[in-house]
N, C-alpha and C positions, 0 to 999 in steps of 0.2 A: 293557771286554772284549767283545769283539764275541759274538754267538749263533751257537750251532750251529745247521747247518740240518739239516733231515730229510725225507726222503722217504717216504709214506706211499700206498701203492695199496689203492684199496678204502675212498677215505675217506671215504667219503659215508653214510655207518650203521653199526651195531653197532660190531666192536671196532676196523673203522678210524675211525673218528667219535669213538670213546671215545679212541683213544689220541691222535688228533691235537688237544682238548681237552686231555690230561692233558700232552701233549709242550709246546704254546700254555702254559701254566699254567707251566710250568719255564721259561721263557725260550729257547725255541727258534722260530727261523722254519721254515717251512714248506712245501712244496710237496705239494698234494694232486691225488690221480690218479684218476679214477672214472670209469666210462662214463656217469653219472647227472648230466651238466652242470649240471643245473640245483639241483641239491639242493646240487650240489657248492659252487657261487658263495654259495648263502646261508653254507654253513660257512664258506667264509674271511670273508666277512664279520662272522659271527657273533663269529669266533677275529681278525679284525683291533680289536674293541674292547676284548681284552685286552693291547693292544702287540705283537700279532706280527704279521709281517709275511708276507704267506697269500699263494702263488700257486696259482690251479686249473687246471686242465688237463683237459680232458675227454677220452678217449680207451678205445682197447679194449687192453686189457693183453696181448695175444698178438700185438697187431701192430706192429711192428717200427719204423713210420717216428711213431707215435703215441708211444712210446718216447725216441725220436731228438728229434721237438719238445719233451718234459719235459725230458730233458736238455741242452738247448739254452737250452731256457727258465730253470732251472738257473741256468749258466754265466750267463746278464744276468742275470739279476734278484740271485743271490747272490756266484756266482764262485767256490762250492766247495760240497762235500755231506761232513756229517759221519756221517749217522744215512739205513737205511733199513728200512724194514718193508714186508716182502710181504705182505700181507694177502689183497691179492684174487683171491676162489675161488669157486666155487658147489657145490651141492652135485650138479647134472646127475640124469640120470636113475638110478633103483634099482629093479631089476630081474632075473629068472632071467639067466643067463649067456644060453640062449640064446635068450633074450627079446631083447635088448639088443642093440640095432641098431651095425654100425659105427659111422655117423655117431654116436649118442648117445655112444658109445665115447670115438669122437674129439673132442668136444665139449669132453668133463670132461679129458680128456688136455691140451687146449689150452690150456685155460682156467689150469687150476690150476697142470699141471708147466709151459707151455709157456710160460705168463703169469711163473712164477715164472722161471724161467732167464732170458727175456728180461730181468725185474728186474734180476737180479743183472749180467748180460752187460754192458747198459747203463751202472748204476750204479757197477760197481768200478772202471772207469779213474778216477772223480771221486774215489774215499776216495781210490787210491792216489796217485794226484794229491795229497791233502791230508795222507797218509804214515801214516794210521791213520783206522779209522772204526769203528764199529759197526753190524752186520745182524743183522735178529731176521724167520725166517719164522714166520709164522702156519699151524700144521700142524695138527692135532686127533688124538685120541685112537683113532680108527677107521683101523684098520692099522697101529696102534702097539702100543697096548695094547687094544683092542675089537674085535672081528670078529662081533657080535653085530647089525648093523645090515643088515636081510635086503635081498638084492640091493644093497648099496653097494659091488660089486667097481671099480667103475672111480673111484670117490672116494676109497676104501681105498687103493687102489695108487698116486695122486698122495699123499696124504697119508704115506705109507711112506716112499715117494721123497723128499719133502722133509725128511723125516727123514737118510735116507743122503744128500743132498748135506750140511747141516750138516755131518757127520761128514767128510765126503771134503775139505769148503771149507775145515775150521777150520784144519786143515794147511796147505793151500797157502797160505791167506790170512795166516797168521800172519807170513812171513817181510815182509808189507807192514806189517803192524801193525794187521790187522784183524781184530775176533773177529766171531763169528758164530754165532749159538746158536736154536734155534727152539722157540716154546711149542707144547703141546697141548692145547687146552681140550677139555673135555668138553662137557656140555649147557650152552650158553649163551644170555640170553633175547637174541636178535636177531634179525632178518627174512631169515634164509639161508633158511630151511624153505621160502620163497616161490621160492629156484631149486630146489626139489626135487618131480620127480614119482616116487612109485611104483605101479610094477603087479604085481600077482601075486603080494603080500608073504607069500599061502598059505602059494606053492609053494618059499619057500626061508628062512622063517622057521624056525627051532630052536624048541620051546617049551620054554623052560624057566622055573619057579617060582620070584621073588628073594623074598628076604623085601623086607619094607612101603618101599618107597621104593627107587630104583636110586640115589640119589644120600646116600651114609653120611652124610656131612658136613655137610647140609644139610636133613637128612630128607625127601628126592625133589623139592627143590625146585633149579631151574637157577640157574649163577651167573649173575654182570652183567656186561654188556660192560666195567666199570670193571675188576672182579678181574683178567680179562686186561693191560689198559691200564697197568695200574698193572704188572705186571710185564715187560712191554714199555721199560715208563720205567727201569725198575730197570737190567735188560740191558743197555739202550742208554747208560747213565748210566758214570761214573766207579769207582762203588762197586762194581760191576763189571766190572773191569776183568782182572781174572785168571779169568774166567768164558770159554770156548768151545768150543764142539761140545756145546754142551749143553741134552739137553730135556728143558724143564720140563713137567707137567704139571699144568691147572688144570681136578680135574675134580672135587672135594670127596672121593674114593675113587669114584666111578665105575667108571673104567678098570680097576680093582682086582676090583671086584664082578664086571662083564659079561664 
């Protein structure tokens, strides 16, 4: 029985790293996508001594012909895509509204919604080429269910978005035979906080008192990039298969609390 393939952006750390791990351990090949070249080569190699078969790709997810080479690269090396995950995002600048420079604006606009859409543009002539697949976006919980995170208006707003394309996809993509569902993790321990600057968290902070921990479930402690990964595998997986247009939330009750 031949493997499914997947395609993973962002897979150089946290829950692209985790899921591409968890996806390698199921018996799927691989194509990973990161601007982090060099991290990115150790992981396929790391994931080729469990029997999978790792292509890396190094490039920048919002541009277009970086995109074009994966999918090309694709087509040789497997010759179809069953599985993909948008992962990759940053979290760009937070900020008063009118703190928050166009460019910074446009940055996280790029990156996230623009990154993401390119994914999918790219990737769906391959499912439907293979006549069903599976898409799982990596969204989070901030402009879903949290508005509590002071000045992350232009994060919130991709993260919302990738929520309403789910919804708008699950439809049209169905008549192909592909679902499409996006998770929201809440606090999760990974190195995103490293694309995050903020300024002026003063002046548009709410104070408000939670009780002893923001995270119920856990008693204020973050999940693991696995908790994600693992439900990434699920989605993507069989036993899922009457599952789409649907977000999950992996936030222990966070999103609930804030």
């Amino acid at each position: 029985m031949n493997r499914p393939v997947a395609f993973i952006t962002g897979a150089s750390s946290g829950i692209g790293l985790a899921t591409a791990r968890f996806l390698a351990s199921s018996n799927y090949h691989l194509m990973l996508f990161d601007r982090d070249g060099g991290t990115l080569e150790a992981v396929a190699s790391e994931l080729e001594t469990i029997g999978a078969k790792v292509i890396a790709i190094a490039g920048n997810i919002a541009c277009e012909a970086d995109l074009d080479r994966a999918m090309s690269s694709i087509r040789t090396n497997f010759g179809c895509l069953d599985a993909v995950v948008a992962n990759a995002g940053i979290n760009g600048v937070w900020a008063p509204i009118d703190d928050l420079s166009p460019d910074e604006w446009d940055t996280t606009i790029r990156v996230n919604l623009r990154g993401t859409y390119l994914t999918l543009n790219r990737t769906v002539p391959l499912l439907k080429e293979k006549g069903a697949g599976s898409i799982v976006i990596v969204a989070s919980i901030n402009g879903v269910r949290s508005f509590t995170n002071a000045g992350a208006t232009a994060y919130s707003a991709t993260k919302a978005a990738q929520v309403a394309m789910t919804y708008q996809l699950a439809l049209e993509l169905a008549r192909a035979g592909i679902r499409i569902n996006v998770v929201c993790p809440g606090a999760i321990d990974t190195n995103i906080d490293a694309s995050t600057e903020i300024r002026d968290r003063q002046e548009t902070e709410v104070p408000v008192i939670w009780p002893e921990g923001t995270i119920p479930l856990s008693d204020g402690e973050p999940g693991m990039a696995s908790d994600v990964a693992e439900t990434i595998r699920f989605l993507l997986s069989d036993a899922a298969r009457h599952i789409t247009g649907t977000p999950v939330f992996i936030d222990g009750g966070q999103g609930l609390l804030k």
